[in-house]
Backbone as CSV, one residue per row, in Angstrom:
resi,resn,N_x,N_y,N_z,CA_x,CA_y,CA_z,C_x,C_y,C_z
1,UNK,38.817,44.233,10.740,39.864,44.753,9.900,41.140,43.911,10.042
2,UNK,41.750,43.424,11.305,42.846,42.813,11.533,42.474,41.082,11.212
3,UNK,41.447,40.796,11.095,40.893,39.629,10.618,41.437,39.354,8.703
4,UNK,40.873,40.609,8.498,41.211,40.712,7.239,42.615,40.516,6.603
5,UNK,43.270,41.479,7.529,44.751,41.124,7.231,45.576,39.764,7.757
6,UNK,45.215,39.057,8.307,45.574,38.160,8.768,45.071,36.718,7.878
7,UNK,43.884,37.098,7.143,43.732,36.320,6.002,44.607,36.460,4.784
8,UNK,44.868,37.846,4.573,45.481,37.879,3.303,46.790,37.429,3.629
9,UNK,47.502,37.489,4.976,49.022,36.775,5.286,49.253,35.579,5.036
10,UNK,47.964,34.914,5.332,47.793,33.312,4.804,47.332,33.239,3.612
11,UNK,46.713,33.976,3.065,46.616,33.310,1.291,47.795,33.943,0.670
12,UNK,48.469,34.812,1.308,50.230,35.034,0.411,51.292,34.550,0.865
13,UNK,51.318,33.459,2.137,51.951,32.622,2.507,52.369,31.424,2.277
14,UNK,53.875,31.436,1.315,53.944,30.396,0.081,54.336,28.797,0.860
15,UNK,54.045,27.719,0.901,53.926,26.560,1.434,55.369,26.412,1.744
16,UNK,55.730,25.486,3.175,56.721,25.167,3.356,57.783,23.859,2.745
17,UNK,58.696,23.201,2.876,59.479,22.368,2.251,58.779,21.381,2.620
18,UNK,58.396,21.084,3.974,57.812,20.333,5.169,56.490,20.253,4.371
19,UNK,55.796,20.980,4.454,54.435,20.505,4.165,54.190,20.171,2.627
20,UNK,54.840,20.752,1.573,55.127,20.188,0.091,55.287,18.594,0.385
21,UNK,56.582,18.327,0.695,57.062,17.120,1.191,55.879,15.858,1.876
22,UNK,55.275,16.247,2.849,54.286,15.933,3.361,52.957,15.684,2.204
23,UNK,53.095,16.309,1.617,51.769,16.393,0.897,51.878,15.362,-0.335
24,UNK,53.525,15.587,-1.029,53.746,14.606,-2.281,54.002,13.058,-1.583
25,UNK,54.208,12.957,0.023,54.434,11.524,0.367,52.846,11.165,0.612
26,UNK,52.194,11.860,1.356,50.659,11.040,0.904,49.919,11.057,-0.302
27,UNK,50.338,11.815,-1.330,50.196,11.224,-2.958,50.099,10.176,-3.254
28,UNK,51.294,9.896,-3.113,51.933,8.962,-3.135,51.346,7.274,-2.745
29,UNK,51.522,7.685,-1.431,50.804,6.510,-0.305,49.147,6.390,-1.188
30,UNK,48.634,7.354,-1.570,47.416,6.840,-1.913,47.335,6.276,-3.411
31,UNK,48.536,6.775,-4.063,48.405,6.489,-5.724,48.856,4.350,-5.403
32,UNK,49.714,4.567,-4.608,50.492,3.175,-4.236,49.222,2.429,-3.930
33,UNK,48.223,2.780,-2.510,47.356,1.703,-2.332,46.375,1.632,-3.336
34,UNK,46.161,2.592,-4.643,45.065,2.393,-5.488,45.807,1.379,-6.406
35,UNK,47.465,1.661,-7.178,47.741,0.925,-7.835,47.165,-0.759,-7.126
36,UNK,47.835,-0.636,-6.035,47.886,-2.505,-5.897,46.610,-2.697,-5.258
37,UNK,45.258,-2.178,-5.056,43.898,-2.242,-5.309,43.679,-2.891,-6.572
38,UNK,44.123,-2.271,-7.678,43.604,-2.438,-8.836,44.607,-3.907,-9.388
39,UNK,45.865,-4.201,-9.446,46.734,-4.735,-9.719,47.362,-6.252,-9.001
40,UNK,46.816,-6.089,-7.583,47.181,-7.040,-6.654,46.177,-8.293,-6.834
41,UNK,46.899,-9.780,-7.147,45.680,-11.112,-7.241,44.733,-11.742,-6.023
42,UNK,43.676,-11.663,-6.139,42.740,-11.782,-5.497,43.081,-13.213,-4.125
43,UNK,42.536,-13.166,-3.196,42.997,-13.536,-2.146,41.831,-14.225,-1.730
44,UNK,42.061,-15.758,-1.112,40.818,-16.588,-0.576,39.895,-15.726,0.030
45,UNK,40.321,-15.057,0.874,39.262,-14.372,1.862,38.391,-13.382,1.448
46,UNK,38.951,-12.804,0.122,38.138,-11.854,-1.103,37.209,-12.783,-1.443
47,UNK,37.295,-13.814,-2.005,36.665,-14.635,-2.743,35.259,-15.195,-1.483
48,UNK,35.703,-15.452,-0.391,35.147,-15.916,0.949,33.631,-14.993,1.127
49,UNK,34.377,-13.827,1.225,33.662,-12.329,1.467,32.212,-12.225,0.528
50,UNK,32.890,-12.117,-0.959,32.289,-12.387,-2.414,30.887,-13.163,-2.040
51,UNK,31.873,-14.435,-1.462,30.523,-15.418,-1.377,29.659,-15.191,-0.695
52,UNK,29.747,-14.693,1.030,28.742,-14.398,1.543,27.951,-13.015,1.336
53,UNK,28.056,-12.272,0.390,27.700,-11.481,-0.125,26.928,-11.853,-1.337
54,UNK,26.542,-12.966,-2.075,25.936,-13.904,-2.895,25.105,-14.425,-2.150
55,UNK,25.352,-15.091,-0.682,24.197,-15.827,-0.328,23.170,-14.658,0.644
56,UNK,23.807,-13.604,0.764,22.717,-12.599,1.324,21.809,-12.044,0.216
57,UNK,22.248,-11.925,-1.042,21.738,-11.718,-2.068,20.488,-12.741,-2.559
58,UNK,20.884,-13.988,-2.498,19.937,-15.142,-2.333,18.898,-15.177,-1.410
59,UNK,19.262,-14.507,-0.246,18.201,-14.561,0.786,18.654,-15.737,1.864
60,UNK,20.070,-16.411,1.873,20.016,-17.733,2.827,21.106,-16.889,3.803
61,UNK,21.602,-15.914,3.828,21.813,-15.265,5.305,20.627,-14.264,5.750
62,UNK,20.230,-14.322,7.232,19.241,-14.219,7.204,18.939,-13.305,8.511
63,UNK,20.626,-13.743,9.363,20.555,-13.235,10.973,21.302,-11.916,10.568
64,UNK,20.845,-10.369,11.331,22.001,-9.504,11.709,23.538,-9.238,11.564
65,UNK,23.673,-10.403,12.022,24.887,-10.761,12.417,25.760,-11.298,11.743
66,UNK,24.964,-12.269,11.076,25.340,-12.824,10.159,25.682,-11.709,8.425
67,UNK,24.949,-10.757,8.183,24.551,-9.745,7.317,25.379,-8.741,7.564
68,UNK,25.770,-8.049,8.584,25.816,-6.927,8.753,27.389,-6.507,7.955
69,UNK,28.157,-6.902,7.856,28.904,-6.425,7.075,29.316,-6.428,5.364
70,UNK,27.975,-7.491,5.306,27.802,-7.588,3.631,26.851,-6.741,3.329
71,UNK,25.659,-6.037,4.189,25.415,-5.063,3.216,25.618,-4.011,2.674
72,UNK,26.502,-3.592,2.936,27.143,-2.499,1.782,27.624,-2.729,0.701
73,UNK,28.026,-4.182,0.618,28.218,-4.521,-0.984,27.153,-5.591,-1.842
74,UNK,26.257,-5.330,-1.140,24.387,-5.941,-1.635,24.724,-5.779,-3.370
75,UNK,25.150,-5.051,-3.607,25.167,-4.423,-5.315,25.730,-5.410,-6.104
76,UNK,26.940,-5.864,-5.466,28.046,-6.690,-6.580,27.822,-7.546,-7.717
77,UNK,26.827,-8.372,-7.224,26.016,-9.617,-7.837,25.870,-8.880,-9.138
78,UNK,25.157,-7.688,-9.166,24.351,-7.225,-9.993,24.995,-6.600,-11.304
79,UNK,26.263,-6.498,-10.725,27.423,-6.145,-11.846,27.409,-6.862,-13.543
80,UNK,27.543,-7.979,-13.290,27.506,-9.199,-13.992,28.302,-9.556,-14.395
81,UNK,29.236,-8.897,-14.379,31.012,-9.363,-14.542,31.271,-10.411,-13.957
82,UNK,32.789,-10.984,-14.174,33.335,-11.616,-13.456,33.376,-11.792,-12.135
83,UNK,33.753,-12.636,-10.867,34.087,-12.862,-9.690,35.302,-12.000,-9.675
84,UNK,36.576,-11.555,-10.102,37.557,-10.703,-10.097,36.726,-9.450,-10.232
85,UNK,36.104,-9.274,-11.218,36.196,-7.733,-11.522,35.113,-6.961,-10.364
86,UNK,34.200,-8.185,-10.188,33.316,-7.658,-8.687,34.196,-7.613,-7.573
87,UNK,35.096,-8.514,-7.288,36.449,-8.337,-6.480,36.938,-7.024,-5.992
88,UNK,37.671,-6.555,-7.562,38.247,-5.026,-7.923,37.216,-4.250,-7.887
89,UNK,35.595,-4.246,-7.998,34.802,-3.366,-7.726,34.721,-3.090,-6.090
90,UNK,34.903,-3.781,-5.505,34.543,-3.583,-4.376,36.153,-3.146,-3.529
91,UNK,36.999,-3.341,-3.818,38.218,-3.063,-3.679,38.213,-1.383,-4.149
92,UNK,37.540,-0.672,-4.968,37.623,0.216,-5.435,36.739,1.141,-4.291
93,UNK,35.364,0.582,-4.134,34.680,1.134,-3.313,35.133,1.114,-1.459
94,UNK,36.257,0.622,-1.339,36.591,0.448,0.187,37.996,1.489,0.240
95,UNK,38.341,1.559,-1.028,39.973,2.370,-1.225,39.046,3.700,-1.512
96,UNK,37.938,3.835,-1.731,37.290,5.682,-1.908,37.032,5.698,-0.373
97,UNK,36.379,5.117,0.638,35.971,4.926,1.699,37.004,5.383,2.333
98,UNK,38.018,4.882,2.224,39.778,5.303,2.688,40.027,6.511,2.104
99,UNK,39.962,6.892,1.901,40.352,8.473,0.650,39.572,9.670,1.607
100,UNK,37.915,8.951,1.270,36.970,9.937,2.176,37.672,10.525,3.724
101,UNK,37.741,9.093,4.608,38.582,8.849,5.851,39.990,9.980,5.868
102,UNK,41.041,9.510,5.230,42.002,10.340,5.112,41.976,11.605,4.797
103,UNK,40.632,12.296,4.122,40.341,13.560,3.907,39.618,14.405,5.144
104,UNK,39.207,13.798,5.969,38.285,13.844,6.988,39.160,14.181,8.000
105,UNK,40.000,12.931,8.387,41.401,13.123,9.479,42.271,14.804,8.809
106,UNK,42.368,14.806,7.584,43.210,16.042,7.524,42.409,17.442,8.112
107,UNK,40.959,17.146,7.949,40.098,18.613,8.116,40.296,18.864,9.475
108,UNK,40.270,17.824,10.483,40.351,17.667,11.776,41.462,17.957,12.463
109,UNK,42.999,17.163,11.639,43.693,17.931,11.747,44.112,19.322,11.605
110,UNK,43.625,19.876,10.309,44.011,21.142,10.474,43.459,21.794,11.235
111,UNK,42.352,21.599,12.005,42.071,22.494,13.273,43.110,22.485,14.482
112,UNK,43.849,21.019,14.519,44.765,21.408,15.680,46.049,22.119,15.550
């Protein structure tokens, strides 16, 4: 019974300045890193990345080690777009990865 009421105190408990505040600055922070995801010019080491993600696709990386952080973007090739827009595809898929992450840290947080 006191369970009960102690739920309904919190679902009629209207949000603070603090946590509004809090909430429209990581909006924010995430609308910001998607804009310049999408908007920001591609960078040697994108392009670097790209490539060895082409030659695993080819089959000429071949070690573990060599692999292991290109396969998650095994797909790109297959796009058929541009070298940019596979770029921004994969830029897209690492900024949801981040989103997931930051949603995850909040659940965790709100337990403490």
């Amino acid at each position: 019974m006191h369970q009960k009421k102690d739920e309904m105190k919190i679902a009629n408990r209207k949000p603070s300045i603090t946590r509004v505040a809090l909430s429209l600055g990581a909006t924010l922070c995430l609308a910001a890193s998607l804009e310049l995801s999408l908007n920001l010019g591609a960078n040697w080491d994108e392009y670097n990345y790209l490539s060895q993600v082409y030659l695993l696709a080819s089959g000429q990386l071949n070690q573990p080690l060599q692999t292991f952080h290109t396969q998650l973007f095994r797909w790109l090739p297959s796009i058929g777009t541009s070298e940019l827009d596979q770029i921004i595809a994969a830029r897209l898929t690492i900024w949801l990865l981040f989103l997931g992450t930051c949603v995850l840290v909040y659940l965790i947080a709100r337990n403490f």
